[in-house]
PLY file of the C-alpha trace (Angstrom):
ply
format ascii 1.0
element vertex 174
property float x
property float y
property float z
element edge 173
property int vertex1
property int vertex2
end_header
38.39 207.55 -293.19
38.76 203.52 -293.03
40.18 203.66 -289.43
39.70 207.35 -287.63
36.01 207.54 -289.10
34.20 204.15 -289.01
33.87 203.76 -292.43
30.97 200.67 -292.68
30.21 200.25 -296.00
30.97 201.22 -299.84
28.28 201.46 -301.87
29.72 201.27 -305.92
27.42 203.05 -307.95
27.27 202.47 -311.70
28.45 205.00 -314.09
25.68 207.91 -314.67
23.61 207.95 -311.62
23.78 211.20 -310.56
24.79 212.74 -314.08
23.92 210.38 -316.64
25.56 210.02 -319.88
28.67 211.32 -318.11
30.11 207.91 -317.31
31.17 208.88 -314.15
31.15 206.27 -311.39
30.33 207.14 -307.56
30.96 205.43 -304.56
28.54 206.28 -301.64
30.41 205.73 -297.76
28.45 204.60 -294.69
30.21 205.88 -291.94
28.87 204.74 -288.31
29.95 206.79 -285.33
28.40 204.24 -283.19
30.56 201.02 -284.08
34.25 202.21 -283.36
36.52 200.30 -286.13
34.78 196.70 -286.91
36.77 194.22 -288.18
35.73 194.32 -292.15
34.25 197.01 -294.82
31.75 195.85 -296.71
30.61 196.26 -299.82
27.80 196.37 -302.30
27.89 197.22 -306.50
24.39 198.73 -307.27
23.19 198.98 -310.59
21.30 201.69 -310.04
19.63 204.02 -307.37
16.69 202.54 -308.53
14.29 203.86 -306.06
15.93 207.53 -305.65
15.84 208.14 -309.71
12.23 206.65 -310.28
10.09 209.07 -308.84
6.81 207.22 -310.04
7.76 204.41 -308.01
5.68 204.47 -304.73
6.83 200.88 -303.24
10.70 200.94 -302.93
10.46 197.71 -300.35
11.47 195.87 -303.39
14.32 198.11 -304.77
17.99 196.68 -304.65
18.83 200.19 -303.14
16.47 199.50 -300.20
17.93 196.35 -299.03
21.09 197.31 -299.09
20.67 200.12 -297.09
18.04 198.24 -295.00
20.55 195.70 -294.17
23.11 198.00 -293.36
21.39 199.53 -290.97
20.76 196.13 -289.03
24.16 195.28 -287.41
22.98 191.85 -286.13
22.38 190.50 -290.09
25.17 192.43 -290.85
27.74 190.66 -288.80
25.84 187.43 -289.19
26.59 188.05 -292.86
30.22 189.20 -292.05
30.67 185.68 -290.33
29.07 183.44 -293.49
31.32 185.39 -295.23
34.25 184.69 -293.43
33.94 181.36 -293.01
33.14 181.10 -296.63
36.48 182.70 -297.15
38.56 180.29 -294.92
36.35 177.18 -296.26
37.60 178.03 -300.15
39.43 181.33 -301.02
42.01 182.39 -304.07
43.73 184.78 -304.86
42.15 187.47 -306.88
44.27 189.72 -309.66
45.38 191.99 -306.69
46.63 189.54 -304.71
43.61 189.37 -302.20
42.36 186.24 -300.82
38.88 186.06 -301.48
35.94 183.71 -301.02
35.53 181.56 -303.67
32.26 180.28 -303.12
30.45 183.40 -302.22
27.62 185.66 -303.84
29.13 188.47 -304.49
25.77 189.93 -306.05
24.94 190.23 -302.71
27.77 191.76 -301.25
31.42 191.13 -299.81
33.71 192.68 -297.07
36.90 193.44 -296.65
39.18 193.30 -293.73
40.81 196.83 -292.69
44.00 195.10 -292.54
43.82 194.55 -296.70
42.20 197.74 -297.30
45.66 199.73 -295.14
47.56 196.80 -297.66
46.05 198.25 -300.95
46.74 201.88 -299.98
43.44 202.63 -299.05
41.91 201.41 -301.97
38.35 201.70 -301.82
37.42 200.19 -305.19
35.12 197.34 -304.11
36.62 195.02 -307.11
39.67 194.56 -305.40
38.12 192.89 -302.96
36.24 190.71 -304.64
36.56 187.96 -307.68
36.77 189.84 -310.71
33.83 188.11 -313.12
34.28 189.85 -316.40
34.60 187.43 -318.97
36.13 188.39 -322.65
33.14 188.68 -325.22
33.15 187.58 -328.72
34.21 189.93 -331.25
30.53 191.36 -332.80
32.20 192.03 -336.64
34.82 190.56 -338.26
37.77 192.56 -339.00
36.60 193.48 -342.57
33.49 194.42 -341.44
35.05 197.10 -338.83
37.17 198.07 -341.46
34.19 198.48 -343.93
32.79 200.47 -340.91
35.38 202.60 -340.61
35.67 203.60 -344.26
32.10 204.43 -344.48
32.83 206.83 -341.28
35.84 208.79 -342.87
33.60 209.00 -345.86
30.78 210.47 -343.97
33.70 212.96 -342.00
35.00 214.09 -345.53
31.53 215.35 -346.23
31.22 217.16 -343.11
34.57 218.42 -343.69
33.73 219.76 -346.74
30.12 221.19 -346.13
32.07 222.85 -343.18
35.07 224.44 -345.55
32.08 225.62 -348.01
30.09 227.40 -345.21
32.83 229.39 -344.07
34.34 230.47 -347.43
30.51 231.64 -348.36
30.11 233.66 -344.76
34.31 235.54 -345.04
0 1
1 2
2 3
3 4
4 5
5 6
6 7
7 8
8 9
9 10
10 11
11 12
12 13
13 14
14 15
15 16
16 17
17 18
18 19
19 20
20 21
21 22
22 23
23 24
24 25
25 26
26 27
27 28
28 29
29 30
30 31
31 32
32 33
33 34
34 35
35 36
36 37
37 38
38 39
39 40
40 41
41 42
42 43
43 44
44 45
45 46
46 47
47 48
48 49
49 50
50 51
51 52
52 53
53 54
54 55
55 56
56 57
57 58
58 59
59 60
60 61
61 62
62 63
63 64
64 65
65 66
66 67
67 68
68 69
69 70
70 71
71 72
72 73
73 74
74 75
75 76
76 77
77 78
78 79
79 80
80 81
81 82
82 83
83 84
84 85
85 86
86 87
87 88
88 89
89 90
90 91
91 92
92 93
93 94
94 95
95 96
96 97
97 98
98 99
99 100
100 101
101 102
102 103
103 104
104 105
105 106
106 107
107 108
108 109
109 110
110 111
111 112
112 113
113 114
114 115
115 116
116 117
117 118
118 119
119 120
120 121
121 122
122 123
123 124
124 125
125 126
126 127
127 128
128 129
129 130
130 131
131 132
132 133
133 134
134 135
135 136
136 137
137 138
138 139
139 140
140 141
141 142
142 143
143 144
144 145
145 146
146 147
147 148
148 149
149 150
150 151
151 152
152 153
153 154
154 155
155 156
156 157
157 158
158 159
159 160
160 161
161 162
162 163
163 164
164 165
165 166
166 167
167 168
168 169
169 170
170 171
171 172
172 173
């Protein structure tokens, strides 16, 4: 798909768009059979599908969704963005947990690319986070150790009850 198809872009989708409460995550391709093999993939981590799932929104100009797509479908900002990017990357870059150079001083809330040379590296890995600086931070604990414990007790208790409202309704229906 990367190099027989033209595969543009990788839109990351958080987890329940299309079936929510599923957890699921979804990546959308752009493929363009107009633009044999550019040099980079790029690609964009959208909250949400914030204009397709809100049906009582009439103006979607504003939408994250929109401009994504609406700059994909400009190749002139794209490969002016492709270039900032780039020379971004050769300006400043680490190494990221999988061993990808990456720009260091980029946006990545805006979107990043990926060269088709590290994408054939990773296996074909088309998980936009491997191209990219990983930002999670570690939070604080919210309880205290006693307090999950506390937690948990109160949770078997609850389960023993259950258990044994459960054990009583079936010995009163044999």
């Amino acid at each position: 798909m990367v190099d027989k198809f033209s595969l543009r872009s990788v839109l990351s989708l958080s987890g329940g768009d299309f079936m929510p409460n599923a957890g699921r995550k979804v990546s959308v391709l752009l493929f363009d059979r107009t633009v044999l093999s550019a040099t980079a993939v790029s690609f964009y981590k959208l909250e949400k599908l914030d204009f397709i799932l809100d049906e009582e929104k009439e103006d979607i100009s504003g939408s994250d969704t929109f401009k994504v797509i609406g700059a994909e479908g400009n190749w002139d900002k794209r490969r002016d963005r492709y270039i900032k990017w780039r020379e971004a990357r050769e300006q400043d870059s680490v190494l990221n947990r999988d061993g990808i150079r990456v720009a260091k001083n980029w946006d990545y809330e805006t979107g990043w690319f990926a060269e088709r040379d590290e994408i054939r590296k990773t296996e074909y890995n088309l998980e936009g986070n491997t191209y990219a600086i990983r930002t999670e931070t570690r939070q604080e604990a919210e309880y205290t150790l006693s307090e999950l414990l506390q937690q948990l007790r109160e949770k078997e208790k609850e389960s023993g009850i259950i258990l044994e409202q459960l054990i009583k309704m079936m010995k009163e229906s044999v």
